[in-house]
N, C-alpha and C positions, 0 to 999 in steps of 0.2 A: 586690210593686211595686219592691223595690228588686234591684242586681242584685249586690249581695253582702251578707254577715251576718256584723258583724264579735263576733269573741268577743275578750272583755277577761280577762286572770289580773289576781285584787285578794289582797292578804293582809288580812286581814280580823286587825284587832286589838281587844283587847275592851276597853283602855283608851281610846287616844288614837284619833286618824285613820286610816281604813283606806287605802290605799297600794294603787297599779297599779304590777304590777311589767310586765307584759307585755299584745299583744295579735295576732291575727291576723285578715285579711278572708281569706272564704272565696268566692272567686267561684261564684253560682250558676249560671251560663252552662254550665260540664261537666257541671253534673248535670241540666240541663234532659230534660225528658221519662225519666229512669230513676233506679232509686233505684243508689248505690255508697256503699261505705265509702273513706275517706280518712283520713291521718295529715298533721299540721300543724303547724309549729313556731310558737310563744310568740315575739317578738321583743323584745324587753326597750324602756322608755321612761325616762325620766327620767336618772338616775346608770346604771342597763344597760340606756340605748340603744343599740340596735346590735346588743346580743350574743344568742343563743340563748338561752332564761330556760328553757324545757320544750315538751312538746311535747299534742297531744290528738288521740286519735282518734274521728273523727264516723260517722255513716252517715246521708248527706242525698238527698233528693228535690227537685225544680225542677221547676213546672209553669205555665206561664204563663196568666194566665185573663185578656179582655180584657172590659174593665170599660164600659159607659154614658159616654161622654164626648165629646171637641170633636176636629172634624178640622180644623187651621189650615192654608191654600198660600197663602203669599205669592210671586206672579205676581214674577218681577222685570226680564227682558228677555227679548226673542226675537232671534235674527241666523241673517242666511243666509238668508230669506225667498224663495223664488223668482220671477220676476215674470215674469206669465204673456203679456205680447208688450211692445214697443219703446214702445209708444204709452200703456201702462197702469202703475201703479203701485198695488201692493194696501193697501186700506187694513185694517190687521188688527185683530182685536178678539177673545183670549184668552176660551175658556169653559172652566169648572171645575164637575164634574159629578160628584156623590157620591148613587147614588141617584135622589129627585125631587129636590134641593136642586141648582141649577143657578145658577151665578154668572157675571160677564160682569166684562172689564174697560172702559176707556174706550176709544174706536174711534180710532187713530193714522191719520193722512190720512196717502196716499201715502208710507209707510215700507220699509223692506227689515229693519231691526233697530231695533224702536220699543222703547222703555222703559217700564215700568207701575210697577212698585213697589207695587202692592195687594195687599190681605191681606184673604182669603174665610175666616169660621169657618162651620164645617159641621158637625148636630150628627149623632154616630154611635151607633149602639146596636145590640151586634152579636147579640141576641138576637131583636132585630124586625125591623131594615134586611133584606133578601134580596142585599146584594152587599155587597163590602167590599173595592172598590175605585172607585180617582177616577178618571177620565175626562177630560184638560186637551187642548182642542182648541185652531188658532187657523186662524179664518173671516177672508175675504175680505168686505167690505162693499163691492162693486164698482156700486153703482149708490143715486142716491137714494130711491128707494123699499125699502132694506132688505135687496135679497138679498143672497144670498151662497154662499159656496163656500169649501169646505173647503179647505184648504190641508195640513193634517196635525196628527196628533195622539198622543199618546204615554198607556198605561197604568200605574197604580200601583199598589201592594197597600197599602192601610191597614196593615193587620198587620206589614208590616215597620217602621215607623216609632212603633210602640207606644213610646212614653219614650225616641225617639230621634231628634231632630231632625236633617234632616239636608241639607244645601243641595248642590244636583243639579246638573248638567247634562248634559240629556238632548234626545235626538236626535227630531224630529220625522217622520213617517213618516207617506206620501198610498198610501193602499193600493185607492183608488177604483176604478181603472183595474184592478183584479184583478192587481195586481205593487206592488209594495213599491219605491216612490221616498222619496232622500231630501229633504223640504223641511223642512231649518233644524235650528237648534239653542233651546231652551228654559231660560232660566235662573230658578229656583226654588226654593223651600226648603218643606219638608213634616213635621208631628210630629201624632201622636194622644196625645191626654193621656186620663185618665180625670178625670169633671168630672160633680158631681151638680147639676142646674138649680134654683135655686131659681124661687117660685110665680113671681117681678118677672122673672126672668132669661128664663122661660119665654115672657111676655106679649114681652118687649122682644125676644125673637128672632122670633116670628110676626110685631111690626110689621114690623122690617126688611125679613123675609120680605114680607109684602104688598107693601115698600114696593119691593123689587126687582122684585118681579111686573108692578108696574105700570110700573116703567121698561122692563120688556121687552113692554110693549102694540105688537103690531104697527103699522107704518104703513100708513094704508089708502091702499088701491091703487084707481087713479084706470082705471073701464075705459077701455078705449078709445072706444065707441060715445060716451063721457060727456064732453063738453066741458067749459072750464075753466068759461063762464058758469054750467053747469048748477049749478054748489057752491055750494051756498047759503052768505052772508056769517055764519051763524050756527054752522054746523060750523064754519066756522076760527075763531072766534074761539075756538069751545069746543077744538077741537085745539090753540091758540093758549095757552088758561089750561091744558091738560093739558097741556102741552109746560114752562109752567112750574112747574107745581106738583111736575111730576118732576125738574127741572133744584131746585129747593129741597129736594128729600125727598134729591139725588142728594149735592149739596152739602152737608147735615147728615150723611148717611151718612160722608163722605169726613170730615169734620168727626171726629166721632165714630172714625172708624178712626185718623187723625194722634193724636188722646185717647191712644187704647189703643196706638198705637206708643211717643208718648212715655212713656205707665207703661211699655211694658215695659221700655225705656231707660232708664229710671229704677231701675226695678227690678236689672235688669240690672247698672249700674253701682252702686247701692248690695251687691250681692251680690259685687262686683268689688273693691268697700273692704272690707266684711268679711273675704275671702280677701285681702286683702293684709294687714290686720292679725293676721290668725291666720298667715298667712305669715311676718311679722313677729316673732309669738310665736315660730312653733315656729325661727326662726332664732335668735331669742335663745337659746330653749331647748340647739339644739344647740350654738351656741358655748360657755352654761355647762357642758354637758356635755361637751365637746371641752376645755374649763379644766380640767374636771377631772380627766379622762383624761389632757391633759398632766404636770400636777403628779403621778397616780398613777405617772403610765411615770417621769418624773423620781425619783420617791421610789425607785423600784423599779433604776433605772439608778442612784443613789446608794449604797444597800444592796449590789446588785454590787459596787459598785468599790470599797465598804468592805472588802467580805466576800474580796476577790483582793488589796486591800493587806493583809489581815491574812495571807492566805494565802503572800503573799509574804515576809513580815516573819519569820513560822514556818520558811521555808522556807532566809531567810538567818540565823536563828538555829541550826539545822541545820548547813548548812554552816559555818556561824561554830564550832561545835562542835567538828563533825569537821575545821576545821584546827586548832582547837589540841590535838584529842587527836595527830593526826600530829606537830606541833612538841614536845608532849611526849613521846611517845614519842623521837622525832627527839634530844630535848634527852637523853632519860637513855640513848641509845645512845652519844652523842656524850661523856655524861658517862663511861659504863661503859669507852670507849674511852681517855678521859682519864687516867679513874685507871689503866691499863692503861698507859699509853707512860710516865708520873708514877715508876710503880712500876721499870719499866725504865731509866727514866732516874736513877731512886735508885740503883739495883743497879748502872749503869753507873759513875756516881759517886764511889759506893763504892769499885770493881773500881779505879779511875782513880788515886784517892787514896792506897790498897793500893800501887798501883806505885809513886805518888810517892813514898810513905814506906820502901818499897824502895829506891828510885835513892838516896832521901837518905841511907841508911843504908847504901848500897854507898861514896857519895862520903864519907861517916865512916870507911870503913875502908880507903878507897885513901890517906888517909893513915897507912897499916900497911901500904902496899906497898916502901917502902924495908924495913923488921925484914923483909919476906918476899919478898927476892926469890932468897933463896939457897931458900927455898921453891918460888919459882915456876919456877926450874930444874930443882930437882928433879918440879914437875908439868908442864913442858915436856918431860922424857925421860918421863915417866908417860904423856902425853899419844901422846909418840911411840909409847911400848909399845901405848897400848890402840889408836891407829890403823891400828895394826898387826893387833892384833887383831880390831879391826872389819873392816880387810878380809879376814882368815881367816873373820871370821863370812859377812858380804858374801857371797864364795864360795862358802860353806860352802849358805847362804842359796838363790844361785842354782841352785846344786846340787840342795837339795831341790826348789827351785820346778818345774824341770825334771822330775824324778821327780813330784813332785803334777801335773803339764798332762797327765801319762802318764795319769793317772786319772780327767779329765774325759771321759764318752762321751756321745756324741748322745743325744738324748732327752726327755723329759718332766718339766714342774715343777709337781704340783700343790700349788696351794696354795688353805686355806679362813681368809677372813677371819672372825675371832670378833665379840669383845664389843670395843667401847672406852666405854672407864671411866677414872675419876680425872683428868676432864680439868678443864682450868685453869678456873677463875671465869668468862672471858667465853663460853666452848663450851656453859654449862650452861641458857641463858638460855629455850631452847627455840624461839628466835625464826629460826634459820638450823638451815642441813641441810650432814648430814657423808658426803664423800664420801672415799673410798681408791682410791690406784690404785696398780697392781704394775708395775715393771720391770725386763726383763730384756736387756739387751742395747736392741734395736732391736722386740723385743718389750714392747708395752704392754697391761693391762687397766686397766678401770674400774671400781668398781661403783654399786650406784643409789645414789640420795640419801637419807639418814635423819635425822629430827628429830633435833635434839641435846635430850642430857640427861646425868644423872650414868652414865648405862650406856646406851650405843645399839648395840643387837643389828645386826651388819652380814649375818651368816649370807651371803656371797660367794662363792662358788668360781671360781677360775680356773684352766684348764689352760694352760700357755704351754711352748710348744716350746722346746729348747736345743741348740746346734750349736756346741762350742767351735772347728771351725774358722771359723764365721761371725762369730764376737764374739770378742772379749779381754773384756769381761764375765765376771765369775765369781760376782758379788753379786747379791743382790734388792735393788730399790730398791722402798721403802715410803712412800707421801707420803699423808699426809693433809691435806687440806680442808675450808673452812667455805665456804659461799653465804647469804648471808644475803638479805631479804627485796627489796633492792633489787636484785639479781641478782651483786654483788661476790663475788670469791671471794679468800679469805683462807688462807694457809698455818698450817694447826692442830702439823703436828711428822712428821719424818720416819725413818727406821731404816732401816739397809743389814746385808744377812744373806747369807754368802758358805753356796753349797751344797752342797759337797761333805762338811762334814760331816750332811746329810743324802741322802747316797745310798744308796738302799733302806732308808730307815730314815724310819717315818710315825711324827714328833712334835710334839707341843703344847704350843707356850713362849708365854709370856709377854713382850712387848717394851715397854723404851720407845721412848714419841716424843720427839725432841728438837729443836730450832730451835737452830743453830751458829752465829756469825760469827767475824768474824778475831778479835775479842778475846772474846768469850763463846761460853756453851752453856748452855741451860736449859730442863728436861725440861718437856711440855706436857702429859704424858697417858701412858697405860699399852696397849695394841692387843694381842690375844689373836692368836696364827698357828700353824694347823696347817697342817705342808710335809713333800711326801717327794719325792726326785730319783729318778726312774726312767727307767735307758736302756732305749736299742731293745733287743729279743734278736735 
C-alpha cells in the first residue's frame, strides 16, 4: 500500500537507549512488476545528519494488488460548452458512471460554463465489478419534459488513480456523429482508496443509493392524443408530494455531502498542523545540528591555526639557529682575522721601535763625529776606492750578464707543482681553498683549487713556453692564494726562481713562500717545485 519502505540503522546498546544513527527510503515504484537487486546508502540523522553512515544491499519485488474500496469524483466545473443555435442555451447536467452506480449532478439553466462542486462516492471491487473504469458525461436538459442530448463526454481508468488523487482537466469529446468534435473542457478531481464497509456503512450506502434512484424517476410524458383536462387532479398532487419528497431526500443528501467536506477540511488541515509542527521539529533539529557542525568545523579551524603557529614558531627557531651559527662562525673568522693583523701589527711595532732605538743610538754617536772626522776622510777616500770598485764590478757584472743572455734559448718550462705545507695558522682552518699560479714572462698558468690543511697535495703540471727574445723575463713567478667561503681571495706568499740554472737539468727543491713590503718580509709557508728548462733542438 505504501509506495516506499523506509529501512532505519539503530545501534543497539545493552545498557542505556538504543540510538538511530541513520536511514534510507527505498522507492517501490522501480521495482514494480520485477524482482532486482540494489545497493543504498544509510544517510545519517541527529549529530551525522547529512553524512554517509553505511550502506545495504537489498533484492526487492513490487506488485501492486487493488484492494475492495471507494471511487470519489468530485464534479467541479465545465467551460467551453458549445451551444447548439442562437435561440438556445443548454442546460447541462454532469453524469458519473462507474459500472451500475450512476450519479447526476444539479441541472444549471441556460449555462456555457456552469459550476457544480459535488462529490459522487462510488463503491469499487475489482474482483466482482466487470469494468474499472468511470464514464463522466454532460447532457443537455433542452426541454421540460426531461430529454436530452449528449453533449460529450470523457473516459477514466480507476486503476490509475489507486492512492493517487489527482485533480484533472480534461477535454470533453461528442463522438455521436461518427467524428470526434471538441465540446468543452471538464474540471475534476478523482482517487480510489481501498476501504472495507462496515454492516451500518453498507445499509447507509444502499439508502442513498435508492435515494438517488428515485430522484432519477422519469418525468411522465404527457401524450399527445391526452389533453391537459384528461389528468386527473390526484396524479399531480401525488407527482406534486413526490416531487418533494425528492427535493428533501435531495437536500439531506447535499446536507450530508457539505458534512463529509467539512471533515475532510478538517481533517485535512489538522494533518497540515501536524506536518507543520513536525516541520517545525525537524528544523530545529537541523539548526542544533548545523550548531553543532559550526562549533566542530570552528574547533577544527582552531586546531589548524594552532598546529601552522606552532609550525611557524619551529620554523623561526630554525632559522633563528642557523643565523647565529653563521654570526658565530662570522664572529671567530673575524676573530681568527683579528688576532692575525694584532700579531702583525706587534711585529711591525716591534720592527718600528728596533729603528727608533737605532736612530737614537746613531744620534749618541754623531756626537763622536768631531774625534772622527779625520776618520771620516779617511772613509771618504775608502769610499772613493770601493766606488771605484764597484764600477769595476758594475762592468765586470755587465759583462757576465751579456755572456749569461748568450745562454738563454727558446723553449720549454716544465714545471709540477708539489705539496704545500707548514703554512701559517690561518691557511690551516680547512674552511677556504688554495690556489697556485706560475708566471713566466707574459705567460700564465693556474691550477685547481684545494682544501687547505696542514699539507695540501697540489699535484699541478704546467708546461709554459719561453722566447728570451719575447720577454726580458728570466724568473718564475710563483704566487699563492686563499678563497675562502665567501668567494674573497687572499694572498697566502709568493717565490721568484730564475731558470737557467735549471737548464736540462730535472730537479726537486723545496721553496719558501714569502709576503714582502717596503719595511718587512715574512715567510707564510714552504711549496714543493719540480722544474727543468728545455730548449727546442
Amino acid at each position: 500500500k505504501e509506495k516506499g519502505i523506509k529501512l532505519e540503522l539503530w545501534d543497539y546498546d545493552t545498557i542505556g537507549d538504543n540510538d538511530q544513527i541513520g536511514s534510507v527510503e527505498i522507492p517501490l515504484l522501480q521495482y514494480k512488476g520485477k524482482k532486482e537487486k540494489g545497493n543504498y546508502d544509510f544517510i545519517g540523522v541527529n549529530k551525522l545528519y547529512g553524512q554517509k553512515v553505511g550502506n545495504v544491499d537489498i533484492e526487492c519485488a513490487s506488485e501492486i494488488v487493488y484492494l475492495k474500496g471507494i471511487v470519489k469524483v468530485n464534479v467541479g466545473s465545465v467551460r467551453e460548452l458549445p451551444q447548439p443555435d442562437a435561440h438556445h442555451k443548454p442546460n447541462p447536467l454532469v453524469r458519473v458512471i462507474l459500472g451500475e452506480q450512476v450519479n447526476e449532478t444539479q441541472i444549471i439553466r441556460e449555462s456555457l460554463n456552469p459550476d457544480y462542486n459535488e462529490v459522487f462516492t462510488m463503491k469499487y471491487d475489482p474482483d466482482k465489478d466487470n469494468t474499472n473504469e468511470v464514464f463522466i458525461e454532460v447532457q443537455d436538459i433542452y426541454d421540460d419534459q426531461g430529454n436530452e442530448k449528449l453533449l460529450g463526454g470523457v473516459t477514466l481508468n480507476v486503476h490509475e488513480y489507486y492512492l493517487n488523487q489527482q485533480n484533472l482537466q480534461l477535454k470533453l469529446i461528442d463522438d455521436s456523429n461518427d467524428q470526434l468534435e471538441f465540446a468543452g473542457q471538464i474540471y475534476c478531481s478523482i482517487i480510489y482508496e481501498p476501504h472495507e464497509f462496515t454492516k451500518e456503512e453498507e445499509e447507509q450506502y444502499e439508502t442513498n443509493k435508492n435515494i438517488q434512484y428515485e430522484q432519477k424517476l422519469q418525468t411522465v410524458e404527457v401524450p399527445k392524443s391526452q389533453t391537459l383536462p384528461d389528468i386527473k387532479q390526484q396524479d399531480i398532487d401525488q407527482l406534486l408530494e413526490q416531487k418533494k419528497v425528492q427535493q428533501a431526500q435531495l437536500e439531506q443528501q447535499q446536507l450530508q455531502q457539505q458534512e463529509t467536506i467539512i471533515k475532510q477540511k478538517e481533517d485535512e488541515e489538522q494533518i497540515k498542523k501536524q506536518k507543520e509542527i513536525e516541520d517545525q521539529i525537524k528544523k530545529q533539529r537541523e539548526i542544533e545540528i548545523m550548531k553543532i557542525y559550526e562549533d566542530e568545523k570552528r574547533r577544527i579551524e582552531l586546531l589548524e591555526l594552532k598546529r601552522k603557529e606552532e609550525e611557524e614558531r619551529l620554523k623561526q627557531e630554525e632559522q633563528e639557529k642557523e643565523r647565529q651559527r653563521q654570526e658565530n662562525n662570522k664572529r671567530m673568522e673575524e676573530d681568527i682575522r683579528r688576532q692575525i693583523e694584532e700579531q702583525m701589527k706587534k711585529k711591525l711595532e716591534e720592527e718600528k721601535k728596533k729603528k727608533l732605538e737605532e736612530e737614537k743610538k746613531q744620534k749618541l754617536e754623531e756626537g763622536k763625529m768631531k774625534k772622527l772626522e779625520e776618520e771620516k776622510k779617511k772613509e771618504e777616500e775608502l769610499k772613493l776606492i770601493l766606488l771605484r770598485e764597484e764600477e769595476k764590478k758594475i762592468k765586470k757584472e755587465e759583462k757576465k750578464f751579456k755572456q749569461e743572455d748568450l745562454k738563454y734559448f727558446k723553449g720549454q718550462v716544465y714545471v709540477l707543482i708539489g705539496q704545500l705545507h707548514d703554512l701559517a695558522l690561518q691557511y690551516k682552518m680547512g674552511e677556504s681553498n688554495l690556489q697556485v699560479i706560475a708566471t713566466l714572462g707574459n705567460q700564465k698558468r693556474q691550477s685547481k683549487l684545494v682544501v687547505s690543511a696542514n699539507t695540501s697535495e697540489m699535484n699541478q703540471k704546467f708546461n709554459i713556453p719561453f722566447d728570451p727574445d719575447q720577454t726580458k723575463e728570466r724568473n718564475l713567478f710563483i704566487q699563492t692564494s686563499e678563497q675562502n667561503f665567501l668567494g674573497e681571495t687572499d694572498l697566502v706568499g709568493t717565490v721568484s726562481i730564475p731558470i737557467l740554472p735549471y737548464l736540462d737539468k730535472f730537479t726537486e727543491k723545496e721553496f719558501d713562500l714569502e709576503v714582502k713590503g717596503e719595511d718587512y718580509c715574512y715567510k707564510t709557508g714552504k711549496i714543493n717545485i719540480s722544474l727543468i728548462y728545455t730548449p727546442e733542438q
